[in-house]
PDB file of N, CA, C, O and CB in Angstrom:
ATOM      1  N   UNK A   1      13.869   9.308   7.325  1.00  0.00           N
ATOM      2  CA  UNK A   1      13.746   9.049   8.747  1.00  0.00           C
ATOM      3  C   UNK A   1      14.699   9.917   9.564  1.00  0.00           C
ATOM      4  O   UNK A   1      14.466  10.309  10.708  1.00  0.00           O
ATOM      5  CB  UNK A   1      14.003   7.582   9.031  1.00  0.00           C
ATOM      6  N   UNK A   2      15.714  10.156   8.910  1.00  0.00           N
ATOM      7  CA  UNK A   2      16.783  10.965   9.645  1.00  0.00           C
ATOM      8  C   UNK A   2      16.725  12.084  10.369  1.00  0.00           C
ATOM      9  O   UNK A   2      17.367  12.373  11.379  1.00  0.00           O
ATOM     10  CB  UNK A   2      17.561  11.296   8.947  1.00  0.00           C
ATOM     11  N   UNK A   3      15.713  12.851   9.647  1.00  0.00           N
ATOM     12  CA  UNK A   3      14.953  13.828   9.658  1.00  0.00           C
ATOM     13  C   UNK A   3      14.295  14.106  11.184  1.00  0.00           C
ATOM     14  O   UNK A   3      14.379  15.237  11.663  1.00  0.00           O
ATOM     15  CB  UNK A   3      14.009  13.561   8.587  1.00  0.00           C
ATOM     16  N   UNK A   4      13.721  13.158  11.827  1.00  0.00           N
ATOM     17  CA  UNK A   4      12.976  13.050  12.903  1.00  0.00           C
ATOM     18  C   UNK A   4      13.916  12.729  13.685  1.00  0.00           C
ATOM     19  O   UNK A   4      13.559  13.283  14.724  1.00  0.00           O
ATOM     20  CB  UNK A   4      11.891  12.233  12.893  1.00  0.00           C
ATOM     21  N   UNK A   5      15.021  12.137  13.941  1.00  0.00           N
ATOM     22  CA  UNK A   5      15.848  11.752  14.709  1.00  0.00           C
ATOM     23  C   UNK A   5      16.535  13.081  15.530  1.00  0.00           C
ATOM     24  O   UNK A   5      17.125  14.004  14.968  1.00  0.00           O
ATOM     25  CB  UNK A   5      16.727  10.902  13.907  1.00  0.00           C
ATOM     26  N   UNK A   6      16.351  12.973  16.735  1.00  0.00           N
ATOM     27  CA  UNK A   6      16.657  14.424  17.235  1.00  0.00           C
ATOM     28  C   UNK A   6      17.622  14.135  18.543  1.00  0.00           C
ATOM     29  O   UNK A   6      17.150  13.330  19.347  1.00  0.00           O
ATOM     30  CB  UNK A   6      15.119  15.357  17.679  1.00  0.00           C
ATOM     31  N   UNK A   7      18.896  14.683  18.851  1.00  0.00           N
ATOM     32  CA  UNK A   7      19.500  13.874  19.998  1.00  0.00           C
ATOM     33  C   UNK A   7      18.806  13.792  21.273  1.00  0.00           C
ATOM     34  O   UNK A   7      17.950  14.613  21.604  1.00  0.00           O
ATOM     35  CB  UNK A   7      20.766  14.372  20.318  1.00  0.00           C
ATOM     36  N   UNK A   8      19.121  12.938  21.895  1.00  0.00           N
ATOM     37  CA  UNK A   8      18.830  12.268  22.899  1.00  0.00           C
ATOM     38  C   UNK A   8      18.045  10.930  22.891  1.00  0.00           C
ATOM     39  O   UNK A   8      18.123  10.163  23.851  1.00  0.00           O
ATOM     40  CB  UNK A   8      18.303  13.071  23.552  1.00  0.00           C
ATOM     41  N   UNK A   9      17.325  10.670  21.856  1.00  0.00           N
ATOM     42  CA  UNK A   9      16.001   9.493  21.237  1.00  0.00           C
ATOM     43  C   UNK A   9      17.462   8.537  20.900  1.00  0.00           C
ATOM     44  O   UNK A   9      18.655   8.504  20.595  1.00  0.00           O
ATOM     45  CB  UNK A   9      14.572  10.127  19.328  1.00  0.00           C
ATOM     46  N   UNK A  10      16.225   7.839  21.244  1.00  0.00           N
ATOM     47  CA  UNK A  10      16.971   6.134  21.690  1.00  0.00           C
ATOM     48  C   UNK A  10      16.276   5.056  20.245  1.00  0.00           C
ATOM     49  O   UNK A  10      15.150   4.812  19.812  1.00  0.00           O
ATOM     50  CB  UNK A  10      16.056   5.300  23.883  1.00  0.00           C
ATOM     51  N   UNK A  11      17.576   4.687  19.920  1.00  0.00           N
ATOM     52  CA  UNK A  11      17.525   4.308  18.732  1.00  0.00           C
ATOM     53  C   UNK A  11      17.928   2.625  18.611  1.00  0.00           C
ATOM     54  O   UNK A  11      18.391   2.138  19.642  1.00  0.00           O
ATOM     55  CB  UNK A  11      18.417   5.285  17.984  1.00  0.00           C
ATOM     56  N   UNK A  12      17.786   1.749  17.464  1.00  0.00           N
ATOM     57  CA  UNK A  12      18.581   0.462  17.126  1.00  0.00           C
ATOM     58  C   UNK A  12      18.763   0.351  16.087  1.00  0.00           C
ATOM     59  O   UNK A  12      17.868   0.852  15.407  1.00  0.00           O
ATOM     60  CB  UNK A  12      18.178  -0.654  17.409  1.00  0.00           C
ATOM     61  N   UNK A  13      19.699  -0.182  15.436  1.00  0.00           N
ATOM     62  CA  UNK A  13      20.109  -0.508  14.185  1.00  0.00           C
ATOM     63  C   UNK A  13      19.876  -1.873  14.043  1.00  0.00           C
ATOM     64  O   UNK A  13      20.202  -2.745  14.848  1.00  0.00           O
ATOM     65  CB  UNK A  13      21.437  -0.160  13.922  1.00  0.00           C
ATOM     66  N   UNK A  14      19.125  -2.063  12.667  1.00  0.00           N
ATOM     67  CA  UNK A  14      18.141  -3.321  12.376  1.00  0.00           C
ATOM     68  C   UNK A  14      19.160  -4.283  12.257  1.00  0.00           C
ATOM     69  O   UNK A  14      19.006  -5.381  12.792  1.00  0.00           O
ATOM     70  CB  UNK A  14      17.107  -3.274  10.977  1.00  0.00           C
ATOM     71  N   UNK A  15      20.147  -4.026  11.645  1.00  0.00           N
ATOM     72  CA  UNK A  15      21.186  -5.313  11.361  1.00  0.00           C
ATOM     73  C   UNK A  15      22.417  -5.579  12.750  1.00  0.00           C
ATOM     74  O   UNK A  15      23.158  -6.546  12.923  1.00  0.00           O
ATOM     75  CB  UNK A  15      22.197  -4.855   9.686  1.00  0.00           C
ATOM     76  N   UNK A  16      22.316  -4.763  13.290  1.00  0.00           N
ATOM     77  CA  UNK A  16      23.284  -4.853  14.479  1.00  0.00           C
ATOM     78  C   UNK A  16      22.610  -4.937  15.752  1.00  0.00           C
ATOM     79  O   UNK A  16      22.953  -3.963  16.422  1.00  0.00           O
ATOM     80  CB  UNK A  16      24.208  -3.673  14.548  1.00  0.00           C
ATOM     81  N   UNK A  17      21.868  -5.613  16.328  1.00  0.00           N
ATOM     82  CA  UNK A  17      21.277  -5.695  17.322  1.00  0.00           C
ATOM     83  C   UNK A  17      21.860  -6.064  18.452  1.00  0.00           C
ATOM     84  O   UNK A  17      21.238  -5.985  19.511  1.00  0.00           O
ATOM     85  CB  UNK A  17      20.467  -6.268  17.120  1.00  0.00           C
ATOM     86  N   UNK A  18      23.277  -6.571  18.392  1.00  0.00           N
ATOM     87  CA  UNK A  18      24.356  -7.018  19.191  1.00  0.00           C
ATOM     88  C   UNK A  18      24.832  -5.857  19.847  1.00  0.00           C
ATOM     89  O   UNK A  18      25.400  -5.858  20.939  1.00  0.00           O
ATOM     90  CB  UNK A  18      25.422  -7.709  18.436  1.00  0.00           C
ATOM     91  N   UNK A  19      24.521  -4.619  18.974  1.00  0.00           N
ATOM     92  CA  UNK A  19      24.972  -3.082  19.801  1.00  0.00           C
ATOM     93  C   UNK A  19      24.062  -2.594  20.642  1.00  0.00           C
ATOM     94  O   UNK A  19      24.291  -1.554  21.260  1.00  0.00           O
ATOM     95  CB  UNK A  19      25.202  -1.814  18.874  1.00  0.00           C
ATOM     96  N   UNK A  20      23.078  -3.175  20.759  1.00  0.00           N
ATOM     97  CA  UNK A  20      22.390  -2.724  21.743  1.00  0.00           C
ATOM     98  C   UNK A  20      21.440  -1.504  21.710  1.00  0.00           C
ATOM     99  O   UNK A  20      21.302  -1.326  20.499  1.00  0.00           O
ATOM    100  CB  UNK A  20      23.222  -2.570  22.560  1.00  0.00           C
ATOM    101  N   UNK A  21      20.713  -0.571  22.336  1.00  0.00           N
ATOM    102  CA  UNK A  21      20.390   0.555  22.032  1.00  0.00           C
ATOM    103  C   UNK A  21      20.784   1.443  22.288  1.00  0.00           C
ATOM    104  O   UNK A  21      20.904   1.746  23.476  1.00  0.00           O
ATOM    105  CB  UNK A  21      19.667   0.735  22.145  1.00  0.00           C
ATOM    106  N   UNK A  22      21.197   2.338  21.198  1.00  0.00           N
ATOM    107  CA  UNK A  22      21.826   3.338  21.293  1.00  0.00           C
ATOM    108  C   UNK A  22      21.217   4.906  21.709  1.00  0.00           C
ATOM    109  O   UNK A  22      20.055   4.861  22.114  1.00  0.00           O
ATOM    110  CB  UNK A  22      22.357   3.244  20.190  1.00  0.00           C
ATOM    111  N   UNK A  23      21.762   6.116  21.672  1.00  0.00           N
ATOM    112  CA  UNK A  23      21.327   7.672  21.683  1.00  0.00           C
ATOM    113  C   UNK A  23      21.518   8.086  20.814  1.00  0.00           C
ATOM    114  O   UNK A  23      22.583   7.780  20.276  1.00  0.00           O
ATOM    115  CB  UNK A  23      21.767   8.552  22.439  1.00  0.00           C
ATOM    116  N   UNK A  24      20.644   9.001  20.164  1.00  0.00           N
ATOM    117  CA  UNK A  24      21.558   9.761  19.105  1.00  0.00           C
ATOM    118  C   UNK A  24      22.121  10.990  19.482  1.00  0.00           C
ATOM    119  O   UNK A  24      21.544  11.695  20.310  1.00  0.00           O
ATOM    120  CB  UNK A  24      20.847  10.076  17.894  1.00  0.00           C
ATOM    121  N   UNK A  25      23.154  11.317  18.982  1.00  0.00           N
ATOM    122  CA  UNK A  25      24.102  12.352  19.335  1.00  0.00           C
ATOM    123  C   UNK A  25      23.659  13.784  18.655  1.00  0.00           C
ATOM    124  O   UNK A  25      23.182  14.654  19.382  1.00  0.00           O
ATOM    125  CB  UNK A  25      25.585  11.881  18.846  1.00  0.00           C
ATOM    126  N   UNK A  26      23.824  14.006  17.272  1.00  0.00           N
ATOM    127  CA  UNK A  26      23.489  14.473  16.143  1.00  0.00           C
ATOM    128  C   UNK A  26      22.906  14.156  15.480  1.00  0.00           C
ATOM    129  O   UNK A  26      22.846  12.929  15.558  1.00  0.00           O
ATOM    130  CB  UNK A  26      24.003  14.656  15.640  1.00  0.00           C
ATOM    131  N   UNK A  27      22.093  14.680  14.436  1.00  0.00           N
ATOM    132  CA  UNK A  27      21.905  14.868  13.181  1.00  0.00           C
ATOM    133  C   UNK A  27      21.538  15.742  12.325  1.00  0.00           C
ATOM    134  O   UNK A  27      20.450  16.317  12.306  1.00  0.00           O
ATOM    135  CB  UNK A  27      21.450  14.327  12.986  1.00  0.00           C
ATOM    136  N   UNK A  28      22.672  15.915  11.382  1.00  0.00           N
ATOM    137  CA  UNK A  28      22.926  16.611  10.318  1.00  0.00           C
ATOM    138  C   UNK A  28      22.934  15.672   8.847  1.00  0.00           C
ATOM    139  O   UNK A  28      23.494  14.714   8.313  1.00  0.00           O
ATOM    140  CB  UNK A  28      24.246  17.302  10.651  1.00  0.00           C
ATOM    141  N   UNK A  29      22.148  16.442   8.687  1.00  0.00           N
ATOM    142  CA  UNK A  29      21.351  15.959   6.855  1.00  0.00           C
ATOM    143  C   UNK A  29      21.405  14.766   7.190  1.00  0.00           C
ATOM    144  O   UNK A  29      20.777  14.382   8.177  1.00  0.00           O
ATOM    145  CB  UNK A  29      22.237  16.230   5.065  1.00  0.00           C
ATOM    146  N   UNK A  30      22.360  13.704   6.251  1.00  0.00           N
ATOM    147  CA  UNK A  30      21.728  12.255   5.894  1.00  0.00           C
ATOM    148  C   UNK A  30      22.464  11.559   7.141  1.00  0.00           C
ATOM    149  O   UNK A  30      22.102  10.443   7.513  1.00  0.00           O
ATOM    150  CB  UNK A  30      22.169  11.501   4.139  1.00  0.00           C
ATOM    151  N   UNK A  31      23.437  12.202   7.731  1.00  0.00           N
ATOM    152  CA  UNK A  31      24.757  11.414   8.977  1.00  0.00           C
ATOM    153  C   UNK A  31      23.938  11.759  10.315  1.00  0.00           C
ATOM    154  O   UNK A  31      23.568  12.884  10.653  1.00  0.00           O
ATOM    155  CB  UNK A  31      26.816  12.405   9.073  1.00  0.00           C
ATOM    156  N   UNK A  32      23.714  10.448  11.063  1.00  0.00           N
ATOM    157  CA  UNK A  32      23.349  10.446  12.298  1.00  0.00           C
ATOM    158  C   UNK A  32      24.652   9.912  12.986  1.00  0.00           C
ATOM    159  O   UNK A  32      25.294   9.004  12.457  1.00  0.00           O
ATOM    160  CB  UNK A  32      22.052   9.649  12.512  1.00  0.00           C
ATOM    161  N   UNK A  33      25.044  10.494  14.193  1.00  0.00           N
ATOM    162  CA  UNK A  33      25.831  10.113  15.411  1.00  0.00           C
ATOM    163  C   UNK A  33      25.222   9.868  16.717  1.00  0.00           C
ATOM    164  O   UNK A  33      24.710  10.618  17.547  1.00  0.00           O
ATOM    165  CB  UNK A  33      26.724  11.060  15.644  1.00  0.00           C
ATOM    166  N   UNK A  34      25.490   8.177  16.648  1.00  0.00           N
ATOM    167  CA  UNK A  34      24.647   7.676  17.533  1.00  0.00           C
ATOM    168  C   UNK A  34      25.560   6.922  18.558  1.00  0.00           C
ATOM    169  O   UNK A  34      26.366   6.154  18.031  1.00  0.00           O
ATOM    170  CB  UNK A  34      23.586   6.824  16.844  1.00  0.00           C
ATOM    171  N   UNK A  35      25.584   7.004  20.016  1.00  0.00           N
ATOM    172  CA  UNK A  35      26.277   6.299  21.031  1.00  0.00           C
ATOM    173  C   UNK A  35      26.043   4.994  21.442  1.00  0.00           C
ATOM    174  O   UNK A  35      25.477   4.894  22.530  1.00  0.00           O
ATOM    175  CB  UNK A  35      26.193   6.909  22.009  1.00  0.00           C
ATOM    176  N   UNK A  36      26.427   3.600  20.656  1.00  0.00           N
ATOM    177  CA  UNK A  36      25.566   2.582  21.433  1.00  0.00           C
ATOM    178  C   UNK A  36      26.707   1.875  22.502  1.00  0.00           C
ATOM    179  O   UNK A  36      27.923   1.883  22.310  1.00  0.00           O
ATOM    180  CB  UNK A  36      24.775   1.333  20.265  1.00  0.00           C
ATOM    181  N   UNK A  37      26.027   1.279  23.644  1.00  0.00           N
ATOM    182  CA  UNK A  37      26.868   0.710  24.327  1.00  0.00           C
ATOM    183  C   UNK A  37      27.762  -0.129  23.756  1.00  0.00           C
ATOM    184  O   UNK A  37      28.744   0.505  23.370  1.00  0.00           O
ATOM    185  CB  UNK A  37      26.340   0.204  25.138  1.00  0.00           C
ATOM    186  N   UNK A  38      27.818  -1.009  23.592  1.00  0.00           N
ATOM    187  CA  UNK A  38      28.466  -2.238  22.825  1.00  0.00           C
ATOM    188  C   UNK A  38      28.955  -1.829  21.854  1.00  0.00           C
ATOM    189  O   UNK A  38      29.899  -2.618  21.826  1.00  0.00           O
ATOM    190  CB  UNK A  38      27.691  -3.306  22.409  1.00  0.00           C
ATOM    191  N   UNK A  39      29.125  -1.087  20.817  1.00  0.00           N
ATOM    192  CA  UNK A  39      29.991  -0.629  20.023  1.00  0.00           C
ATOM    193  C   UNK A  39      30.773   0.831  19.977  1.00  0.00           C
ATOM    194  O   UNK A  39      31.649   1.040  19.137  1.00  0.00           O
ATOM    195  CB  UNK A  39      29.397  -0.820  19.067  1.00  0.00           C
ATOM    196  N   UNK A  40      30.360   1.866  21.001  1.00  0.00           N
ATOM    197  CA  UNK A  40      30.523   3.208  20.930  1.00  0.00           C
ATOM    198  C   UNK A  40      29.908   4.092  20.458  1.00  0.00           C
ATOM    199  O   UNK A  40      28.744   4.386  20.729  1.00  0.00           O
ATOM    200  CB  UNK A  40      31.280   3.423  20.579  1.00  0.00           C
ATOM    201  N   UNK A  41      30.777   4.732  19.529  1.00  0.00           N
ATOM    202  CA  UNK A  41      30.021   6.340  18.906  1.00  0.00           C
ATOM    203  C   UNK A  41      30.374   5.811  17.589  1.00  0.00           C
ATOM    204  O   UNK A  41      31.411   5.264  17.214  1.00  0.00           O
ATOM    205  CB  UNK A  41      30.827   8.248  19.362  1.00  0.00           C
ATOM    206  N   UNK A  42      28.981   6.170  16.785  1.00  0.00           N
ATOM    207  CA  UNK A  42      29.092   5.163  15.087  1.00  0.00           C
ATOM    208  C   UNK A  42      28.259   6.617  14.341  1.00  0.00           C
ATOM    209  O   UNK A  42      27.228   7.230  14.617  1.00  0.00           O
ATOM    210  CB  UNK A  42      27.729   2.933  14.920  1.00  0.00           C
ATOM    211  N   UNK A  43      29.175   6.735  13.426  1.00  0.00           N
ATOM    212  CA  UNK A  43      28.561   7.338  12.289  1.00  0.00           C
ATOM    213  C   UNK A  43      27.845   6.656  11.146  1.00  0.00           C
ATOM    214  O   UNK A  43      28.289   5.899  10.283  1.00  0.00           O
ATOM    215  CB  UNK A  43      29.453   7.984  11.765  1.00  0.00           C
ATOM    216  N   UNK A  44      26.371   7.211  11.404  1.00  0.00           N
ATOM    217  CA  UNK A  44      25.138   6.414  10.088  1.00  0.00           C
ATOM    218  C   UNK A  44      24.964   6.780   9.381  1.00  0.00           C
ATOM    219  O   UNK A  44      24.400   7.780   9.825  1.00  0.00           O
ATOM    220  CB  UNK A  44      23.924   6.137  10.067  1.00  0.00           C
ATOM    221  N   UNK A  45      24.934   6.936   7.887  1.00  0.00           N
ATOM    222  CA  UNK A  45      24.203   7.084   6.972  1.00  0.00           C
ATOM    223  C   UNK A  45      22.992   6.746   6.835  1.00  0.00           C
ATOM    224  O   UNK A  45      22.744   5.552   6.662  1.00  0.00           O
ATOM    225  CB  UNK A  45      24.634   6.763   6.277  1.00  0.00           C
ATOM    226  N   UNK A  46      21.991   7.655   6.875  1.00  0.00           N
ATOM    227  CA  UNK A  46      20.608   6.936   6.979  1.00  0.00           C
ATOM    228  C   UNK A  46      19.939   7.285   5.799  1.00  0.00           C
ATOM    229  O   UNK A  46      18.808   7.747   5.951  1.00  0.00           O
ATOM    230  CB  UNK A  46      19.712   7.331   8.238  1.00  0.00           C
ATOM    231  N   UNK A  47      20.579   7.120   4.109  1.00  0.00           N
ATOM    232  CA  UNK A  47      20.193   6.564   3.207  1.00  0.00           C
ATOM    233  C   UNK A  47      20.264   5.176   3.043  1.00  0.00           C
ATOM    234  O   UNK A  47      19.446   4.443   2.487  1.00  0.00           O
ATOM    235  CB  UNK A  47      20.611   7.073   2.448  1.00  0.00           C
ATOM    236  N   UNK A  48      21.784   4.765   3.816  1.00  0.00           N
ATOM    237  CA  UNK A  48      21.588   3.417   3.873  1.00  0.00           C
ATOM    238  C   UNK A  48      20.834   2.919   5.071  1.00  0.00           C
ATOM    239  O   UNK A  48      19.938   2.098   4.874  1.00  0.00           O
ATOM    240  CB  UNK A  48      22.809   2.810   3.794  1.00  0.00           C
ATOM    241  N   UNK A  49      20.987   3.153   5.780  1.00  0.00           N
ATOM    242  CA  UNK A  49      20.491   2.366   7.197  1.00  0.00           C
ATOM    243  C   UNK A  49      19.267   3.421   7.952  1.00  0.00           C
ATOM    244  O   UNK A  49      19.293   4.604   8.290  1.00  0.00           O
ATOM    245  CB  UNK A  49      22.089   2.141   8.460  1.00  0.00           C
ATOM    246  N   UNK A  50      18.370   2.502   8.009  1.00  0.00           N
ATOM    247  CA  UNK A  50      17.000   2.803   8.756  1.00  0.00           C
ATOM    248  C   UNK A  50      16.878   2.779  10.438  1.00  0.00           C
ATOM    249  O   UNK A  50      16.248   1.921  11.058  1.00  0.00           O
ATOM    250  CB  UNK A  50      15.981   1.696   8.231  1.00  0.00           C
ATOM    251  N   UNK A  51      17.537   3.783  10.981  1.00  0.00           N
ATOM    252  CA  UNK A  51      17.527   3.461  12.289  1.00  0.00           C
ATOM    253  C   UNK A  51      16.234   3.150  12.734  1.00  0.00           C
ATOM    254  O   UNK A  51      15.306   3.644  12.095  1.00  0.00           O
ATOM    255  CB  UNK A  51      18.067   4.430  13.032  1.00  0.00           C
ATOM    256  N   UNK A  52      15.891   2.189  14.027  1.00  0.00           N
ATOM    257  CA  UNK A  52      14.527   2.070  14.402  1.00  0.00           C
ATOM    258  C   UNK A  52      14.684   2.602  15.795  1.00  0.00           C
ATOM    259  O   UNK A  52      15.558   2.254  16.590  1.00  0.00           O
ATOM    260  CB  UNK A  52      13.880   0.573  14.274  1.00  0.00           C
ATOM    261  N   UNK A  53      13.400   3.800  16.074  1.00  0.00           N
ATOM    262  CA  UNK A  53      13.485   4.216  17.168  1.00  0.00           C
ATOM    263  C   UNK A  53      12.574   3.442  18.702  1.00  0.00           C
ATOM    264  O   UNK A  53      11.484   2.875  18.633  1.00  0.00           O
ATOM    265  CB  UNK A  53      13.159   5.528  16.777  1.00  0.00           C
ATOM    266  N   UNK A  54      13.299   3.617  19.823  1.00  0.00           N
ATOM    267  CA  UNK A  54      12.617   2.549  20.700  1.00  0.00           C
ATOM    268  C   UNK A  54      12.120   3.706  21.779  1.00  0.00           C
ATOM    269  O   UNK A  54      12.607   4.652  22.398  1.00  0.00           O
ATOM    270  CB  UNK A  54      13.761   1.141  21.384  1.00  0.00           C
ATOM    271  N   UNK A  55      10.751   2.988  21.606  1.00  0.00           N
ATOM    272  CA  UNK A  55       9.747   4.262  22.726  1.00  0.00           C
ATOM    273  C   UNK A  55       9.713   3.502  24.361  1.00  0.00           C
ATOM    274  O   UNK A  55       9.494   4.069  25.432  1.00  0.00           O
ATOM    275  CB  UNK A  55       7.484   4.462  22.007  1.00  0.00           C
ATOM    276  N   UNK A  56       9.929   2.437  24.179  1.00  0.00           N
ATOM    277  CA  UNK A  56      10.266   1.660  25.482  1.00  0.00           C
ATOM    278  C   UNK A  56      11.517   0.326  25.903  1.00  0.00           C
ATOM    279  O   UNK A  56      11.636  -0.771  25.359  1.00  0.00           O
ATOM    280  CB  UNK A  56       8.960   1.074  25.690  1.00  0.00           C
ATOM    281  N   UNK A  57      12.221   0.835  26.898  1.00  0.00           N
ATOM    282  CA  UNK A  57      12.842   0.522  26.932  1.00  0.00           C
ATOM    283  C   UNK A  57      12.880  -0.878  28.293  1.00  0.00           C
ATOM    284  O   UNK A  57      13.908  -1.529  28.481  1.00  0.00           O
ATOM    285  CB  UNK A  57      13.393   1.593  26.716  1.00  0.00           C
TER     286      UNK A  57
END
């Protein structure tokens, strides 16, 4: 999935939904850098974690 993730696309993390929706910053190979309100700037591994992307907000 990481793969498709391109900055600026607006993203959520399935288990943290308390962060709100985030941007992505970067991505390089498997590490996404994503900005969410409620928690900041978070580095993902997206072997582990499946970001889900949000087409409406």
């Amino acid at each position: 999935m990481s793969a498709l993730l391109q900055p600026g696309m607006l993203v959520r993390h399935p288990q943290r939904p308390d962060w709100g929706v985030g941007q992505v910053q970067s991505s390089i190979g498997t590490k996404v850098t994503v900005m969410f309100p409620h928690s900041g700037k978070v580095v993902i591994d997206s072997t582990r974690v499946d970001l889900e992307p949000v087409f409406d907000t």
